[in-house]
N, C-alpha and C positions, 0 to 999 in steps of 0.2 A: 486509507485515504490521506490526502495531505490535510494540515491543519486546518484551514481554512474550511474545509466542508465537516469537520468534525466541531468547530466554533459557530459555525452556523445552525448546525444540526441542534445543538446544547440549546441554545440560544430558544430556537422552535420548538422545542421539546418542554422549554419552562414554560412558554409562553401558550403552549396548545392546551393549558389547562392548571398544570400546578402551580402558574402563581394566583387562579385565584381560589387556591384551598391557604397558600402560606405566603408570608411576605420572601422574600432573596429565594426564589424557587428557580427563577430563572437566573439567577447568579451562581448558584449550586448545580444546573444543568450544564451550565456555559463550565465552569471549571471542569466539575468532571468528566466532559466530553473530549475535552483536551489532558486532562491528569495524564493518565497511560503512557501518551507520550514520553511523559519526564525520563522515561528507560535511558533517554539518551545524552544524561548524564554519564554513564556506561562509557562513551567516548571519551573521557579524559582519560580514561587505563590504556587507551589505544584504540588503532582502528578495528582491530580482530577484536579485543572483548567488548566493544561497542556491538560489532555488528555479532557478538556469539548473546547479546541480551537484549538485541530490539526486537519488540515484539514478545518480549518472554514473560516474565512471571506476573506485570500490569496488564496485558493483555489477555488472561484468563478469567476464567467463571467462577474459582475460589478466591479471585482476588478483587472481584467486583463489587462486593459488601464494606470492604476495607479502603477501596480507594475514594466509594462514596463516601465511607466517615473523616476519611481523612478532608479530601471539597467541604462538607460539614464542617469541622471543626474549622477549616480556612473561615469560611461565611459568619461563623459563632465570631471569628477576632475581627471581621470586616463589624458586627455588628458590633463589638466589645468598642473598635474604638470610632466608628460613625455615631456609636450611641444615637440611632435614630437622629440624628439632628438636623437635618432636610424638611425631613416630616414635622418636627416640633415648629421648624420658625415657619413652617407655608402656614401652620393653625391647622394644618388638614392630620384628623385623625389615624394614625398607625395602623396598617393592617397587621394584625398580632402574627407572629413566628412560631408555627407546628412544629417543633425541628424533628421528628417525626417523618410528616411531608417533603420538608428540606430534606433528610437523608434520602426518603426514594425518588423522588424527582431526582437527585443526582445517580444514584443507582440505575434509574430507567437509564440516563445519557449514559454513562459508563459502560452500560450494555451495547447502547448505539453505538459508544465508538469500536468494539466486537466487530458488532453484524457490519458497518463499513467496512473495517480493514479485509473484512473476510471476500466481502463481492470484491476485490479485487484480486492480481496475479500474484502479490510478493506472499499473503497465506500471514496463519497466524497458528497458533497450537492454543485453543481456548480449554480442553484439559487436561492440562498441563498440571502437577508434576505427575498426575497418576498415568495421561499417556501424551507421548511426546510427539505424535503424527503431525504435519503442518495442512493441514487447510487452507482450500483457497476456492471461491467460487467463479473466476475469471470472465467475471459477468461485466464488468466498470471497470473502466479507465483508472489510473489512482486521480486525476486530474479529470472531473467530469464538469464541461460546461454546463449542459443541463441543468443538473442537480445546483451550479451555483445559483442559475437564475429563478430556480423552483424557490431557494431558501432566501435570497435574495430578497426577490419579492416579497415571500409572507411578511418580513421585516422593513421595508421601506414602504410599501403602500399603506399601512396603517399610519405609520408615520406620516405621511401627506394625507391620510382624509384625516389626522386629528389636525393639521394645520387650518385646511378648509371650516371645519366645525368650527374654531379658533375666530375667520376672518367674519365668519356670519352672526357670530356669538351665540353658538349650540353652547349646551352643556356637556361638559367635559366627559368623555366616556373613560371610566378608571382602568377598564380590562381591555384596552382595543386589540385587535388581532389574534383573537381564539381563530376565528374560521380562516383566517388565512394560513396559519400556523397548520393548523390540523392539511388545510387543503396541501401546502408545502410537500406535508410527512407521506401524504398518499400518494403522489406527486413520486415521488423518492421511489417508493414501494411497487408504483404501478410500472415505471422505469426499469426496475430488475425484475419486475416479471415480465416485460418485453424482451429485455436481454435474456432471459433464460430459456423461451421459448426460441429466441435468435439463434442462439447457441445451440443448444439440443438440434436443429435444423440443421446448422453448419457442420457440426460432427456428423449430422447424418449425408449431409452431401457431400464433407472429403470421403467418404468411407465408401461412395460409392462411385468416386471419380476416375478412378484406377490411375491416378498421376506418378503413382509409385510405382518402377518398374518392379519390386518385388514384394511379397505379404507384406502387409502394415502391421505392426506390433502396437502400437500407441497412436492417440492422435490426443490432441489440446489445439484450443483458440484461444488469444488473446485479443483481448478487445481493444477498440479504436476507441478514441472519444470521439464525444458529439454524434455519427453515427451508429445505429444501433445493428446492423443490418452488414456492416463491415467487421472485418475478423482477418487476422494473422494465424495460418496455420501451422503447427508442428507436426510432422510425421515421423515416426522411426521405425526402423528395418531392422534384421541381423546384422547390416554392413554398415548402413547410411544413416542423418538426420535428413528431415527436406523439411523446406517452408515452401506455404502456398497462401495466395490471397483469394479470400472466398469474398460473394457478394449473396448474402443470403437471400437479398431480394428480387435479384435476377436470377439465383441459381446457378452460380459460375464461380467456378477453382479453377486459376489459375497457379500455374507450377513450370518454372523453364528448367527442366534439367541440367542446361549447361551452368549456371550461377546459383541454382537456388538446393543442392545437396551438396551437403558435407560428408566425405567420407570418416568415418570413427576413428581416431588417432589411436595407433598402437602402444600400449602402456610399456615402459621403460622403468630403468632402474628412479632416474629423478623422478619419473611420478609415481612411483610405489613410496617413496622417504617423504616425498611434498603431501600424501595421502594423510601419513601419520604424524602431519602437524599439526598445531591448535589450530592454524588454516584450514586445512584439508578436512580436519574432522567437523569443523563447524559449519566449511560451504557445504559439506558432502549431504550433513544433516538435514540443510534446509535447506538446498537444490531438487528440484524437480524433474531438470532435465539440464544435469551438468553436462558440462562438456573439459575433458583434462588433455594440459594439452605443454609435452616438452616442447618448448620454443628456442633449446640449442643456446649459444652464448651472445642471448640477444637482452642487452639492457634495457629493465624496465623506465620507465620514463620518469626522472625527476627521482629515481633512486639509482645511485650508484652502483654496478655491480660489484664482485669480493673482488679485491687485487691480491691476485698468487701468484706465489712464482712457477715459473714451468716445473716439471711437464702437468701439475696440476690443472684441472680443466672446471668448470662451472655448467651451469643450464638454467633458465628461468623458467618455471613451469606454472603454467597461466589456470586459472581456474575462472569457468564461465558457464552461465545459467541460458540455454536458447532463448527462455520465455521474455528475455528481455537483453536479444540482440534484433531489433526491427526497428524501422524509423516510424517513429509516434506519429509524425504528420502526416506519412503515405496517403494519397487516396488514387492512387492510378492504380487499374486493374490489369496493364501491359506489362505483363512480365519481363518484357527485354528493358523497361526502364527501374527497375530495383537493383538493390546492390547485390551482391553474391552473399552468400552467408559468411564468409568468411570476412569480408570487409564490416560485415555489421556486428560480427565475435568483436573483430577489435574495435571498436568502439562503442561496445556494450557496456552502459551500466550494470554497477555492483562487481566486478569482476576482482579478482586478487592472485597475488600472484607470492612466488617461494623462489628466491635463489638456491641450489643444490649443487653444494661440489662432491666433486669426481662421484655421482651419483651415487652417498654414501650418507653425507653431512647436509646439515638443513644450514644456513648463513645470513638468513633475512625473511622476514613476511611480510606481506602489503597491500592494502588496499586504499586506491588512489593513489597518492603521492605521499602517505603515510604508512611509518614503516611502524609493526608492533615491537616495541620494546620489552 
């Protein structure tokens, strides 16, 4: 998921209860909920080993003990040099620091930010280095409205009835928003298990749509935001990909053959070499439904192609994930108004691409507009 629902989540997760066992619980939840992320430092090496380490060895389950002590020991130098001194000048007595509690309260959010990234499409490898498979449960958006206004709220409503208490002159409540907190997190949970039962339905209705004019080998959905009940299909053939839009709560796949199948590009000497690049090896690993594809001496965008001299010749060879060539905001069910697959390849995120001359030598890597060095 993006940051923001993994800061939120941290946030609710101190608050539903650990900080009133430890004082900074919820400060220790809130960082480690976000920690994992830092992978992407990795980006200064480049755009390839950026993207051959996001997601990798902070986003496992041997590495979840560690990341929480490290949040800890962050909160131990917040405390080292806040020296409590908030608390001293209000006269209001200290809630003493378990660091204990402090570690697994950051442990539990460290796990959270796990199980997010996983209910989403881009996967994760959480045993990792023992085994290297990626995971994904392609339940949630990575951008879920929902979910922000579930976390949202557990956080702002407390907030305003301690204002209220404030303008009456109640006395102060020290712990506010245990039960909105907790309500939030179920809130979250009760959500993927709508989508999961959504899904498990959807697979079950392309599978029996027969949109494919030949046996189905594979299928995947990728979820929409905000509805739960809308889905992005993938199908695959011996010959073909197809996308199809399901409505699971009408029971309706739609699929227009003329735009919505890709025939499988026939591999070439340039993508047999772009294959056994640090490119190729990286997308290949954690693509789930690559797509390789020589694009002939068509310059990538914002990268130069090789200047040779004749009769030497070049090829750019594009490398792309189906599960994330669809347009996010889709919600028409008329297939004559989607774009073709091939219009949504090129303009899919995450994609990279390999210059290859005379289908022998590799000449450049990139993702975006950035070349790996």
């Amino acid at each position: 998921m993006e940051p923001v629902t993994h800061f939120l989540t941290g946030a609710c997760i101190g608050r539903a209860g650990f900080n009133r066992r430890t004082a900074y619980a919820t400060l220790a939840a809130t960082l480690a909920a976000e920690a994992p992320d830092l992978d992407i430092v990795w980006g200064w090496a480049g755009p390839v080993a950026g993207f051959a380490h996001h997601r990798g060895i902070t986003h496992t389950l041997i590495a979840a003990p560690f990341v929480a002590l490290a949040a800890t020991g962050a909160v131990w130098l917040v405390d080292r040099l806040v020296n409590r001194f908030l608390s001293r000048r209000k006269n209001i007595e200290p809630q003493p620091i378990r660091w204990l509690w402090v570690w697994f309260s950051a442990f539990v959010a460290d796990l959270s930010h796990l199980l997010l990234d996983w209910t989403n499409n881009y996967g994760l490898r959480p045993f990792f280095p023992f085994n290297t498979h990626w995971y994904s449960g392609d339940l949630v958006f990575i951008a879920e409205p929902i979910i922000w206004a579930l976390l949202l709220a557990a956080l702002i409503f407390p907030a305003l009835l301690s204002l209220t208490d404030r303008e009456v002159g109640a006395r102060r409540t020290r712990f506010r928003g245990r039960g909105w907190a907790i309500f939030a997190l179920t809130g979250m949970v009760l959500l993927w298990c709508w989508r999961w039962a959504e899904h498990a339905n959807g697979i079950n209705l392309v599978a029996n749509s027969n949109v494919a004019p030949t046996p189905v080998k594979r299928i995947s959905l990728e979820p929409y935001p905000t509805i739960p009940w809308r889905w992005h299909a993938l199908l695959e053939t011996d010959t073909t990909w197809q996308t199809a839009e399901v409505d699971t709560h009408r029971g309706i796949v739609v699929s227009d053959p003329q735009i919505n199948v890709l025939y499988k590009p026939p591999s070439t000497a340039a993508t047999e070499v772009a294959r056994h690049t640090r490119l190729g090896q990286v997308y290949l690993d954690w693509s789930q439904w690559p797509v390789v594809r020589d694009l002939g001496p068509r310059a990538i965008p914002g990268n130069p192609p090789p200047n040779l001299p004749p009769p030497r010749t070049w090829s750019a060879v594009e490398f792309s994930d189906l599960r994330f060539a669809y347009a996010y905001t889709h919600t028409s069910m008329t297939g004559s108004s989607q774009q073709s697959v091939e219009q949504m390849l090129a303009s899919a995120g995450l994609s990279g691409w390999a210059y290859v001359i005379d289908g022998k030598e590799e000449a450049g890597q990139f993702m975006g507009s950035r070349e790996q060095k």
